[in-house]
C-alpha positions in Angstrom: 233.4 161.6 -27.3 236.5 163.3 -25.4 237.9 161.7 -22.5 238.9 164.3 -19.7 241.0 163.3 -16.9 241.4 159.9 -17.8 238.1 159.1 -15.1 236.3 157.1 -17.9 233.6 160.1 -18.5 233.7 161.4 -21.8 234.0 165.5 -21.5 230.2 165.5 -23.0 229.1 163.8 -19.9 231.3 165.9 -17.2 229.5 169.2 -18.9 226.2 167.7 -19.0 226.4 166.6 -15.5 227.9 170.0 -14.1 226.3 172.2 -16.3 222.7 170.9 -15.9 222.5 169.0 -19.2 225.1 171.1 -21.3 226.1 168.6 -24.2 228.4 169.4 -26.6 227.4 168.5 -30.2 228.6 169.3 -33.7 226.6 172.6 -34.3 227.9 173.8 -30.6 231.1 172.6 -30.3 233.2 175.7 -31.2 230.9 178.0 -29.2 231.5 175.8 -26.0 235.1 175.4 -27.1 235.7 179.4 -27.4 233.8 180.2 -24.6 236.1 178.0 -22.3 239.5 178.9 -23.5 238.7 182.7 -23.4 237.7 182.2 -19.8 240.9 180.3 -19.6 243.2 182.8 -21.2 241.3 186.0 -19.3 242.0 183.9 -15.8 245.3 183.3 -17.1 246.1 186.7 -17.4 244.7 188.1 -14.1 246.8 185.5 -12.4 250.2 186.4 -14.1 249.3 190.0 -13.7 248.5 190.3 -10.2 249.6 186.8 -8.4 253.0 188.5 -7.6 251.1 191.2 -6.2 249.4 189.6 -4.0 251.2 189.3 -0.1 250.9 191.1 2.5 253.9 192.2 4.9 254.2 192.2 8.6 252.5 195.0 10.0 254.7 195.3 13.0 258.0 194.5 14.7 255.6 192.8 17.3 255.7 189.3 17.8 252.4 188.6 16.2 253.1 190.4 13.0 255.4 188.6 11.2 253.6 184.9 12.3 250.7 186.3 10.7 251.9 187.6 7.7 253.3 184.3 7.0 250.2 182.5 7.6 248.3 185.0 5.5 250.7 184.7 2.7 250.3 180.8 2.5 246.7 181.2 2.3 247.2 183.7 -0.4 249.7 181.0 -2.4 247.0 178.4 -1.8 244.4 180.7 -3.6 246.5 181.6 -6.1 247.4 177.9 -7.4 243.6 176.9 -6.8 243.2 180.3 -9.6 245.9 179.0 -11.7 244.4 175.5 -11.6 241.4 176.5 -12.2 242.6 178.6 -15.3 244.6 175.3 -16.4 241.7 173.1 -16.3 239.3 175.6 -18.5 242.7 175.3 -21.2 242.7 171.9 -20.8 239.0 171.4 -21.7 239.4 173.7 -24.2 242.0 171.5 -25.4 240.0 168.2 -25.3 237.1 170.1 -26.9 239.1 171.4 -30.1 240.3 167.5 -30.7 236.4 166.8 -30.8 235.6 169.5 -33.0 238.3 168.2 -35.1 236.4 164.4 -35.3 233.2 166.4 -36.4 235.4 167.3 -39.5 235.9 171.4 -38.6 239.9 171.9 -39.1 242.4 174.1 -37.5 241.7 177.0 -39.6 238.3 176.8 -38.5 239.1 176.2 -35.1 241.1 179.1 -35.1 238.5 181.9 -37.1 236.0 180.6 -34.8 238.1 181.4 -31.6 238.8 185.1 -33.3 235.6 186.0 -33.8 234.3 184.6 -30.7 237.0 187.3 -28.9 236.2 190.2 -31.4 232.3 189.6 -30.2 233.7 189.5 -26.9 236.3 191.8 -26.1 238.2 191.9 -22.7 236.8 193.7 -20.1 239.3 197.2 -19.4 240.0 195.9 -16.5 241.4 192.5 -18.0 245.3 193.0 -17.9 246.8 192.5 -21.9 248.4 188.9 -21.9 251.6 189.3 -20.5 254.8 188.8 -22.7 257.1 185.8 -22.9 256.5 182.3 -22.6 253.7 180.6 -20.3 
């Protein structure tokens, strides 16, 4: 059993519970563990592609305009880091679920051949931006 969050629940028993009896066993552990971290890496990618994209500017030289654009913005920054999150708490079960595969006995070369093939079954959508270059 994984422990996620350090809450006391195991990761088996967070999936079950929020994914209406999802449990993670030997035979489906890398299939839960691929499906996860490509999610994680696609949201990833969206948000490193487009997060600096996304502001708006003041529409005016009124004295509303630039208030609002402010306000707008923070709700934007709020989304984005709820995305990111989001993105870094699919890697981070992904994470906790390759240490389980690893105490049903599959190894990193496994691991690893399993997550390939998962994403040559299941290539990026076109509109999926290519990871983006340099560190993360």
């Amino acid at each position: 059993m994984t422990n996620i969050g350090g809450g006391g629940a195991s990761f088996e028993a967070a999936l079950s519970s929020d994914l209406g009896g999802l449990a993670v066993t030997p035979d489906n552990v890398l299939r839960v563990h691929n499906a996860l971290k490509a999610e994680a890496v696609r949201l990833g990618n969206l948000m490193l592609a487009y997060a600096p994209m996304l502001h708006v500017g003041e529409c005016g030289s009124d004295p509303v305009s630039g208030p609002a654009a402010d306000q707008f913005n923070t709700k934007i920054r709020a989304l984005v880091d709820q995305c990111t999150g989001y993105a870094k708490a699919l890697d981070d079960a992904a994470t906790a679920l390759g240490r389980t595969a690893r105490t049903y006995g599959h190894n990193e070369a496994q691991i690893a051949a399993s997550f390939d093939a998962f994403q040559r079954s299941h290539p990026a959508s076109p509109t999926t931006p290519a990871p983006a270059a340099g560190p993360r």
